[in-house]
N, C-alpha and C positions, 0 to 999 in steps of 0.2 A: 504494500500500500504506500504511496506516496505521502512524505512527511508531511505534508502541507496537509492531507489530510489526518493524519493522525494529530497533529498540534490543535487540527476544527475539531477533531473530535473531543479531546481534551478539555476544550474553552466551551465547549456547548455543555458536558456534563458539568462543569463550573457554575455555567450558567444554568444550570435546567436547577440546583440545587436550590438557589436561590429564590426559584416560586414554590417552593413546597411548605408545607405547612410544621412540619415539625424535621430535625434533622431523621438521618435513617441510624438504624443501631449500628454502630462501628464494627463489629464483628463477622459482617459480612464481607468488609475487605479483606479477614483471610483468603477470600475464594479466589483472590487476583493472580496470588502465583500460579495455581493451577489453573487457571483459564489462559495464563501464558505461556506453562507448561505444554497445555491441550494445543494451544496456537501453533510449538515448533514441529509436533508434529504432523500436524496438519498439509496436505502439499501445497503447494501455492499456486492457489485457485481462489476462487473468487470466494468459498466457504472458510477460509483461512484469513483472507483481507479484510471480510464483513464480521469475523470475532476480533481480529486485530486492532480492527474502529471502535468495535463495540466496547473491547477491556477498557482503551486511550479514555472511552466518554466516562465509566464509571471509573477510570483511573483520578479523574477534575474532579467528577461526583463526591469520590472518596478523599480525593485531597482536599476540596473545597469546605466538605464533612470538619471534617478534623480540625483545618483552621476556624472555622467556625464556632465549634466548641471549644475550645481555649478563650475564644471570644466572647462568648456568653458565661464562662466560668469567670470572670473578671466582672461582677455585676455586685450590685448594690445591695445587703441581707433587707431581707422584708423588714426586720426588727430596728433596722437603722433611717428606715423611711421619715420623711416628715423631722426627724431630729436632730438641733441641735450639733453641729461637728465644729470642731477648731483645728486644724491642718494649716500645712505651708506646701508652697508649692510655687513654680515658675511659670508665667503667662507663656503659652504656644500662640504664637503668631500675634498679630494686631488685635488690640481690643478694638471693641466697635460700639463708636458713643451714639447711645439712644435717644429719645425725645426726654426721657426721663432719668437716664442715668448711660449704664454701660452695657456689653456684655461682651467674656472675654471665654476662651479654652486653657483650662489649667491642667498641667501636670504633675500631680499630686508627688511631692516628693516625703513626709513626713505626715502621718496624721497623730495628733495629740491629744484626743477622749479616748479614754481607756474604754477598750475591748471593741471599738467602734473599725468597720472594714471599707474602704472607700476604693473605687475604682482607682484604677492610674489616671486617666483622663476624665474631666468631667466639665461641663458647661455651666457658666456662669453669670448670674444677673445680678445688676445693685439697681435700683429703682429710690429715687426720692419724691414721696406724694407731696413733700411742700418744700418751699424753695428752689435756690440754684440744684441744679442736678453737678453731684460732684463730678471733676475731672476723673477719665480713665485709666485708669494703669496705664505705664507704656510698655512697648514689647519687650518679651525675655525678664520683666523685674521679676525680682520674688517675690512672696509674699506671704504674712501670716493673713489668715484669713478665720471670720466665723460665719458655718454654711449651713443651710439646711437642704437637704437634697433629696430627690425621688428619681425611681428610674426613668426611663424618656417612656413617653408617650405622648402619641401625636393624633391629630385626626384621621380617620380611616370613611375616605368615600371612593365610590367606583372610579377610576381612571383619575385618583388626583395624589398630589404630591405627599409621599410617605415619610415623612419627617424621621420618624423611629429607624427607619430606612437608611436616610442620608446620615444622621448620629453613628450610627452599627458602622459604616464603613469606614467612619473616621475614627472609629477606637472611640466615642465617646459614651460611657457607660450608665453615666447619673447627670442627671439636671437639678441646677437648684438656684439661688439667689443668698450673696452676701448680706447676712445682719448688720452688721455695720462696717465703716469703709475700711478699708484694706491697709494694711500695716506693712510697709518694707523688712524683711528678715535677710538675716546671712545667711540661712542654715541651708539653700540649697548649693549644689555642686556645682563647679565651671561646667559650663559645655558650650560646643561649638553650635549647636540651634538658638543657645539663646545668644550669642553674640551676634548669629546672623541676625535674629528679630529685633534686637536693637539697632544694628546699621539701617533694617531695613524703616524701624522708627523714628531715625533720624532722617532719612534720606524722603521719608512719606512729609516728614513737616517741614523741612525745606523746601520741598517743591512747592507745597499749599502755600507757604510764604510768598515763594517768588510768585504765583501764579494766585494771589486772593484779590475777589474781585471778578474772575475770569469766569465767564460764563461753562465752560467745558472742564474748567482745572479740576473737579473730578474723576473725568476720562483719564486724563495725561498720569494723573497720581496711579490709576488703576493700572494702565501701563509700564506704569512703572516699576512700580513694587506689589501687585497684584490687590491690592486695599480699593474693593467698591463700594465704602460708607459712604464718599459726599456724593456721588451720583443721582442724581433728583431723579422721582420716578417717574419725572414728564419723558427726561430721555430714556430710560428705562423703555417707555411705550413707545418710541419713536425707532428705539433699536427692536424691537419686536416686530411692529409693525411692517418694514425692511428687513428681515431677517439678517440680520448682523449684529445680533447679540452676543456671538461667539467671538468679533473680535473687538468689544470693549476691556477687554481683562488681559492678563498673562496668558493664552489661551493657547490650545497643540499647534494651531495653523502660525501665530507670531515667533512660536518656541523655533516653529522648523522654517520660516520666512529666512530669520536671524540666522542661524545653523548652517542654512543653505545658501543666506550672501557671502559667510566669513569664509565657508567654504571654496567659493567660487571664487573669492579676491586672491587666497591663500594658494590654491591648487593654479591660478592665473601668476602668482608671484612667484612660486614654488620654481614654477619653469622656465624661469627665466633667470633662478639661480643655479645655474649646471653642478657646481659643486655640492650646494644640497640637495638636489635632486638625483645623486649618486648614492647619497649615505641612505637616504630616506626617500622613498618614491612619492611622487608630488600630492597623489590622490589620498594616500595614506597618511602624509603631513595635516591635508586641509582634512580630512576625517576627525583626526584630532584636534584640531583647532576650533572646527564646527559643530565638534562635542562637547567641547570645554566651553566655547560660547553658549552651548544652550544650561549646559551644567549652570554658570553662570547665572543666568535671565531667570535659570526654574529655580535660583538661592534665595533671587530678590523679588520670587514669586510665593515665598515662603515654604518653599514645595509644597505646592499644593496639588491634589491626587491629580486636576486637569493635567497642568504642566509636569507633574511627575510619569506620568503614562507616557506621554509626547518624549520625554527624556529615555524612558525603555526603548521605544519603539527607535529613536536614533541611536539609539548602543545596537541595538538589531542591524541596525544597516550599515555602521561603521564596521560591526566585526564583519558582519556577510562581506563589503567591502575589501578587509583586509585578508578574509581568506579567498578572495577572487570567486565568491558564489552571486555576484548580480546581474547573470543572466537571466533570472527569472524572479523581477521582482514580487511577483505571488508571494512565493516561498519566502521573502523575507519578510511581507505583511503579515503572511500567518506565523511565524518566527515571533515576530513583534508582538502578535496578539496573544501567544503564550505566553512568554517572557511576563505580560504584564497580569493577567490572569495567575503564573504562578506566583508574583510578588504579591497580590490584592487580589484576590478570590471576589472579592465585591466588585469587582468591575463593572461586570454586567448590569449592575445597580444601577449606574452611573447613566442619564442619557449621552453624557458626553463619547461613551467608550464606542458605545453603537452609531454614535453620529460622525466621530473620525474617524474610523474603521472603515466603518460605509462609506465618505468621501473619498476618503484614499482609494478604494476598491474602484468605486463608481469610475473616477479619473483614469485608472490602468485600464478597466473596461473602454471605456468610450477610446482612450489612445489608441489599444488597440486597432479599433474598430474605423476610425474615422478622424482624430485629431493629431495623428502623428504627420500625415498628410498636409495637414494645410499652415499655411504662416502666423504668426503670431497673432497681428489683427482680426485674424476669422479665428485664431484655435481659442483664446482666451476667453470670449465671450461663448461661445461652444462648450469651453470648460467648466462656467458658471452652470450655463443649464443642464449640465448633463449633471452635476450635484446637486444640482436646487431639484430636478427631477427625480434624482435616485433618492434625499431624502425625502423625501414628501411622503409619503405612506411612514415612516418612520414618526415625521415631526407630527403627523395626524394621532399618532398611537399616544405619543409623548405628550404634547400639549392641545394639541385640538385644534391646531390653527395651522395655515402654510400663507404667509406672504408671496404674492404673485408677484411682487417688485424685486422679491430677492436676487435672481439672478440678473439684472440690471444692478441693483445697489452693490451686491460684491464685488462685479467687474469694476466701479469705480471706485469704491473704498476698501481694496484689499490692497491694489497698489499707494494707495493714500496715507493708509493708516499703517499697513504690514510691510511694507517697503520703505516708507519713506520716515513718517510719521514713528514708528520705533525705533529705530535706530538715533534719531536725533532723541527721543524723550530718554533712551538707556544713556545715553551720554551726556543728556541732562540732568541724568541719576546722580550718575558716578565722576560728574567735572562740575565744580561751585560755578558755571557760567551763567548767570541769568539769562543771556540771551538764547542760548542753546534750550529752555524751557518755553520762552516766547513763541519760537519758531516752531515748537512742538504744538503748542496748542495751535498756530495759523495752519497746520496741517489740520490738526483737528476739525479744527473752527470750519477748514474748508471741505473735508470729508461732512460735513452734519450740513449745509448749506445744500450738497448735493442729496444727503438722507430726509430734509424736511422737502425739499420738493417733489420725491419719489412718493414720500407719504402723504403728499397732497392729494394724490393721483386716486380715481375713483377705484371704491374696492380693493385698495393697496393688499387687504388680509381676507384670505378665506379659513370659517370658520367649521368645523365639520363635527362629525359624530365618529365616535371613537370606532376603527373599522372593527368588523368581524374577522374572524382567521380568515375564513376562507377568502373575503373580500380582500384581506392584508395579501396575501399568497396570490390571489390573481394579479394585483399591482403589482407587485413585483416582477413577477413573472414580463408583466405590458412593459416595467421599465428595461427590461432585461432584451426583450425584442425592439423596444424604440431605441435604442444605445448600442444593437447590434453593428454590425457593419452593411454597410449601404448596399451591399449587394443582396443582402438577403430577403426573398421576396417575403412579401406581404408586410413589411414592418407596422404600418398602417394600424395592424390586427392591435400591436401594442395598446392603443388607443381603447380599445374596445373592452381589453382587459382593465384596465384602468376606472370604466367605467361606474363598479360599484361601488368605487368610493365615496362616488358623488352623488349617488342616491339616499334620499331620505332613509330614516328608520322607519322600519317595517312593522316593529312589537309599538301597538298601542292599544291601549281599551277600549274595548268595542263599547258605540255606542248606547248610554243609560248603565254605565259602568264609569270608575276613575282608577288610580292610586296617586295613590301618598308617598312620596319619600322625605321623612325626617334628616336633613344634613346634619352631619355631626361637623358641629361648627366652633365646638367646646363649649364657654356656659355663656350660652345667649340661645336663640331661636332662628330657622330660616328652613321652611316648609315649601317642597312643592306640590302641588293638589294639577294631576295631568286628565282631562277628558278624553276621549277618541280625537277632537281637533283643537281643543285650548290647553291653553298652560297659567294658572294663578301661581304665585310665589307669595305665600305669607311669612312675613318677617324676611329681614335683607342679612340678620347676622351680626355679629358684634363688630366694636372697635377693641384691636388688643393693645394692651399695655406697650408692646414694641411701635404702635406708631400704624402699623398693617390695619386692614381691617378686612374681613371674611369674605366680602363682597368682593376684593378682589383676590382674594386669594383660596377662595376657599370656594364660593357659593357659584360665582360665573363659571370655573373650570368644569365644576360640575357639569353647569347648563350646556355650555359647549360639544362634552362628552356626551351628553344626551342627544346631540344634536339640534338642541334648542337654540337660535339664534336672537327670539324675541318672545316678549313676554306679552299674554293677552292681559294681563292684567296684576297688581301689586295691590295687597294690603300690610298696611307698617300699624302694628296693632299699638303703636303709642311710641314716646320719643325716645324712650333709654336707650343708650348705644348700645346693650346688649344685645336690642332687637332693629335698630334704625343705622346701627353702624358703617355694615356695609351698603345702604342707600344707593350713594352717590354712586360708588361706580358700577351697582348692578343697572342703575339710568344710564351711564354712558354706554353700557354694554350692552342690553339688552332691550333697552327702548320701550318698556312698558305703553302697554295703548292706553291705561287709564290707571290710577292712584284710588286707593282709598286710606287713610287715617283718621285716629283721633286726633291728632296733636293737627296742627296746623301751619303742614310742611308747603314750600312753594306745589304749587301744580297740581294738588291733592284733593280732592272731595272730604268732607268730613262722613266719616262712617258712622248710621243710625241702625237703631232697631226698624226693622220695616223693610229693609231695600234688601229686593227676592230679583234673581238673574240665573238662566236657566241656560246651559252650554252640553249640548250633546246627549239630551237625554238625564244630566245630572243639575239638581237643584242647591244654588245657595242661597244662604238667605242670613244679610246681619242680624243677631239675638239681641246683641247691647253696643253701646251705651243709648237709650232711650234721647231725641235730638235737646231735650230741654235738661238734659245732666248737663250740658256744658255750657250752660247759664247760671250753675250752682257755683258760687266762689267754690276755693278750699276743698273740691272733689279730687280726691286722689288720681295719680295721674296713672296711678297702675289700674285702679277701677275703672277706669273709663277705655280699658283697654278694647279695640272691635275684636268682638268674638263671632264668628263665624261659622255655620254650620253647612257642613256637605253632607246632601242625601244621595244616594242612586238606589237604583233598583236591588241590589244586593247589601247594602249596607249605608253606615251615616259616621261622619268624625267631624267629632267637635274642636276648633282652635279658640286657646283660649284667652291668647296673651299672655298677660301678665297679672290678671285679676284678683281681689285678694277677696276679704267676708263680705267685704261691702257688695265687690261687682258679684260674689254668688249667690248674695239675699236676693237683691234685685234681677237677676237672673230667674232664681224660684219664683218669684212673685210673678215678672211678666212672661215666662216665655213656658213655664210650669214643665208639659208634659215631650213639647217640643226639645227637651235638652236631652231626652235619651237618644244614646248614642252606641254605637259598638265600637268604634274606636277614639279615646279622649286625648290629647296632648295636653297634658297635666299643665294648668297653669301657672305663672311661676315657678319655673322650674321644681316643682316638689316643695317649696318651703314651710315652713309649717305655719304662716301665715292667712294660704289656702287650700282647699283641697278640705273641706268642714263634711262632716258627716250626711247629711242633709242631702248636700251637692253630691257627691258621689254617690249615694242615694237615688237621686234623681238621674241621673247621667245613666248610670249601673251598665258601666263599658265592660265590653270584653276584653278590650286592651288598653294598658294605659302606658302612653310613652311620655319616658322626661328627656327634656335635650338638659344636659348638664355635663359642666368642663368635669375631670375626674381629681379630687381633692379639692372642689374648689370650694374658698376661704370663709364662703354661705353656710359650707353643709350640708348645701344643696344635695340630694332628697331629703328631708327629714324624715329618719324613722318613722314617726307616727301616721306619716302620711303615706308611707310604704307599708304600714301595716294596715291601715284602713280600705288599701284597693285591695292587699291581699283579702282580707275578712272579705269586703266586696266578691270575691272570687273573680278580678279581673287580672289576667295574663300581667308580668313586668317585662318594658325593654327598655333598654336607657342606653344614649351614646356613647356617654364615657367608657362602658361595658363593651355594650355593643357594635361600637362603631355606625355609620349611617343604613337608616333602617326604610326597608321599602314596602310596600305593602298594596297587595293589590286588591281592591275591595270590589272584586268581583268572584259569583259565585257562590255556592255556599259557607266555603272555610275561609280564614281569614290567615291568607300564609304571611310570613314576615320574613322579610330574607337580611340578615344581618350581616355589614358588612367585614367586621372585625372576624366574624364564623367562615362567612363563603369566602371570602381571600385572604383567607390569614396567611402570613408567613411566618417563618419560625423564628425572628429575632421581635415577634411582637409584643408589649406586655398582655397580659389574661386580663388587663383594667380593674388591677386593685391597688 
């Protein structure tokens, strides 16, 4: 079997480990020897090649296994949760100053509460509710420190960003926030990481000097020394938008831009020194030198796993290089894709691993095929699209979006930014020249001049529905035959294969039927209620303490992955940013055709008891606030929350906001018999505020779901109100447990599909 395929086989069982829900029992890789054994004697046929793949895949499987559990044996004891710890330890990499304070990755070098076990690595927040928010640590200090920590847990919705995920791969084992500010110690040890993260924090606030003021001097910083805090999330959306998000950072494609000039100046100088190029052959020199340049760049990128991966992959091709193996650069792609798969078993995690890989790949494809032919002017633009097309079923699976301007915007800001624009900002790094920083940002300044007018362009971003396999696998396939070479007939067909990606979704309730899906959005609210042909969104989801807010980062991705591009309708059951947070950007993104609220937001309708609207068969109809409660001074802003009830033909769920005895008196009084319901979203998150006997009584649901953050600083569910639906005899689901819950209220049964149960993976917490 051909190496190239044994190394894919290796990184695919790597990767396959990585979606399973629990690791496998180790004891089954005693069976490798002898299925290697079994291998040699095997003749060499094609029943020989296809065990020889097959050991290579559970060869990753089992290695990937094994590093994995070391990995999860380094974790936080239950018993130490939630308490109290005093440790020192060294900041890794740049802290990153918040609206509110910081947050930095520590390295726990001593812990000081007796009997207490802490991770090596663990993540850390300081938060001040009043006043100045203190300064953050700089890189590499030490520090004594007092913590309180819990293991990571993140939100878990279908096709969205796994937080627990992105932690696990960077060694980060426990999450917590500093009690009070942070003390300098001596007790940690020299080391060469932390002198790099102080050059690299010294080098991060000289440039912000030279460059305060500057509209883009967040970019330049980011290129520099890898640090994307001051980057505003206007550009954020405008690098999205264009698809050229991958080159505002230290990123694989600048690591090998840089690599691949010094090499070509070096290998160009080389030869035209005759006497070094005796000692030392010319290619072999600038290999080194193009090594040691990116070695470099990926120091004062903090190694970080992007530019750490990019720095495997060019030791791949210096040594293939140096032992004269690149006639086939295949074989040293998939070389590289080992290499980094054996260093970081997490790889696969990573979209970035599958999105260089797949460029790289797509590029050697297409040369073959069609761009080794033509001149630079025609091949470079050819280049872009034939990557901007091979990812696209990729970027559709990963984020939900593909910018049709990408490959226009890279053809001009790859040379802008990766050519010209780094190399002057690395040297504006590492030379105290201010002008050398100036000139960095007019490069910038002039790549974003050409990025905002791309983005002016109608329909810049197409937004799509997360594909199916099969759908994924025919794109593919269609990119595979459009990137062919020209002579092969029918390329055409590619198009055709491509097709179902752009078709709607298929799965919807049949009409006089809906479901519900509860986002797990941590402790706030954000519901969707889907008909056969509308979509309501009640609640938009919090504001968190980092500045973020759900809306965009939590709530929209969803929508997108649903294939939802536009909302028929919003209700914002009251103003608390638990529930009103993410607002704003679920309106820029989804463009709701009408508002309903209590509170009295621009564009909104106030929501009364009374107002009944009927969409496909399914009936809603606002229960409260009655329209003359908001002529009453001093009414609570939680009672007055729109409560909303959905009927269909198979069942009814009640939304309840945020209501507490007040809004469920007045509930019983007016709405009586109309509040039974079979499924309730428990108002107020569970507190023991609501949720009165009476009311639940009345309701007498089958299921009652709480959206609630898990340990959050409420309480949030209150025992007693968890005992009450129990007595009630009504089902529990809750997100912090559960993760996002869907529900489709057609039919007889009432199935719940949980998303923490149906996609678990095995570095998740059980959400306790």
């Amino acid at each position: 079997m051909p190496l190239r395929l044994l190394i894919l086989s290796f990184v695919a069982g790597a990767a396959w480990l990585q979606t399973r829900p629990e690791l496998p029992d180790p004891r089954w890789l005693w069976l490798l020897p002898g299925g290697w054994a079994l291998a040699g004697l095997l003749p060499d046929a094609w029943p020989r090649r296809l065990l020889v793949g097959l050991l290579a895949g559970a060869l990753g499987f089992g290695y990937a296994g094994w590093r994995a559990e070391r990995r999860l044996a380094d974790e936080l004891p239950a018993a130490w949760q939630g308490r109290d710890v005093a440790l020192v330890g060294r900041v890794a990499g740049l802290p990153e100053a918040t609206p509110r304070g910081w947050r930095l990755v520590l390295d726990v070098e001593r812990v000081d509460s007796p009997g207490a076990r802490v991770p090596a690595r663990i993540q850390l927040s300081r938060y001040a509710f009043a006043g100045a928010p203190e300064p953050a640590p700089r890189g590499g200090a030490c520090l004594a420190l007092s913590v309180r920590l819990n293991r990571p847990h993140g939100n878990v919705n279908p096709g969205g960003f796994d937080y627990e995920a992105w932690l696990f791969e960077r060694g980060i084992r426990a999450v917590g926030y500093a009690l009070a500010p942070a003390r300098a110690s001596a007790a940690c040890p020299a080391s060469a990481a932390a002198l790099v993260d102080g050059w690299r924090q010294a080098l991060r606030d000289r440039l912000a000097g030279e460059l305060a003021g500057r509209p883009y001097a967040g970019v330049v910083v980011a290129l520099a020394v890898g640090d994307q805090e001051a980057i505003p999330d206007a550009q954020w959306t405008l690098f999205r938008r264009t698809g050229v998000t991958h080159l505002m950072s230290i990123s694989g494609l600048h690591v090998t831009l840089l690599a691949g000039l010094v090499y070509a100046l070096v290998n160009l100088a080389w030869r035209r020194l005759p006497g070094l190029a005796v000692r030392l052959a010319a290619g072999r020199a600038a290999s080194l030198a193009g090594l040691a340049t990116a070695a470099l760049y990926v120091a004062l990128a903090g190694f970080g796993l992007p530019a750490q991966r990019t720095l495997y992959m060019l030791a791949a091709a210096a040594v293939a290089l140096w032992l004269g193996r690149t006639d086939s650069p295949s074989r040293v792609l998939a070389a590289a894709a080992g290499v980094v798969v054996a260093i970081d078993p997490w790889a696969a995690l990573a979209p970035g691993f599958w999105l260089s890989f797949g460029a790289v790949a797509a590029l050697m494809y297409a040369a073959a095929g069609r761009l080794r032919r033509r001149s630079f002017w025609t091949a470079w633009p050819a280049a872009q699209w034939a990557v901007s097309l091979a990812l696209a079923p990729a970027l559709l699976v990963l984020f939900h979006e593909v910018s049709l301007v990408a490959p226009l915007a890279n053809a001009v800001a790859i040379p802008l930014i990766g050519l010209l624009a780094v190399p002057v900002i690395l040297a504006a790094a590492l030379l105290p020249v201010p002008f050398l920083a100036t000139l960095g940002h007019g490069l910038v300044a002039a790549a974003m001049a050409a990025l905002d007018w791309l983005a002016g362009l109608p329909q810049p971003v197409w937004h799509g529905a997360t594909p199916t396999w099969p759908a994924l696998l025919l794109a593919l396939l269609g990119v595979a035959v459009l990137l062919a070479p020209r002579g092969l007939p029918g390329r055409w067909l590619g198009l055709l294969l491509c097709l179902p990606l752009l078709a709607p979704r298929l799965d919807h309730p049949v009409p006089g039927s809906y479901w519900v899906d509860v986002i797990d959005v941590g402790q706030g609210l954000a519901v969707l209620v889907r008909t056969a042909g509308h979509v309501l969104l009640y609640d938009a989801g919090p504001r968190y303490a980092s500045g973020e807010d759900a809306g965009a980062r939590v709530v929209a991705p969803f929508l997108f992955g649903q294939g939802i591009g536009r909302l028929d309708g919003m209700v914002v059951s009251h103003d608390d940013a638990d529930h009103s947070g993410g607002m704003a950007a679920l309106l820029a993104s989804h463009a709701p055709a009408w508002r309903l609220s209590s509170a009295p937001l621009p564009g909104a309708r106030r929501c009364a008891a009374g107002q009944v609207w009927q969409w496909d068969g399914v009936r809603f109809e606002v229960l409260h606030p009655p329209a003359r409660y908001y002529a009453q001074p001093g009414f609570p802003d939680n009672d007055l929350s729109c409560v909303v009830r959905v009927a269909g033909r198979d069942g009814s769920t009640l939304l309840t906001g945020d209501i507490g005895r007040l809004g469920e008196l007045s509930l019983l009084e007016l709405a009586g018999d109309r509040l039974r319901s079979d499924v309730l979203v428990v108002a107020h998150h569970g507190s023991g505020g609501s949720s009165m006997a009476p009311f639940v009584e009345a309701v007498a649901p089958r299921l009652a779901v709480f959206s609630v953050g898990l340990r959050n600083r409420f309480g949030h569910p209150d025992a007693a109100v968890l005992a009450r639906f129990r007595a009630a005899g009504a089902a529990i689901a809750r997100t912090d447990r559960d993760g996002a819950l869907h529900l489709a209220v057609a039919g007889r049964g009432l199935p719940v599909r949980a998303a923490r149960v149906a996609d678990r993976r095995y570095w998740q917490a059980d959400g306790t």
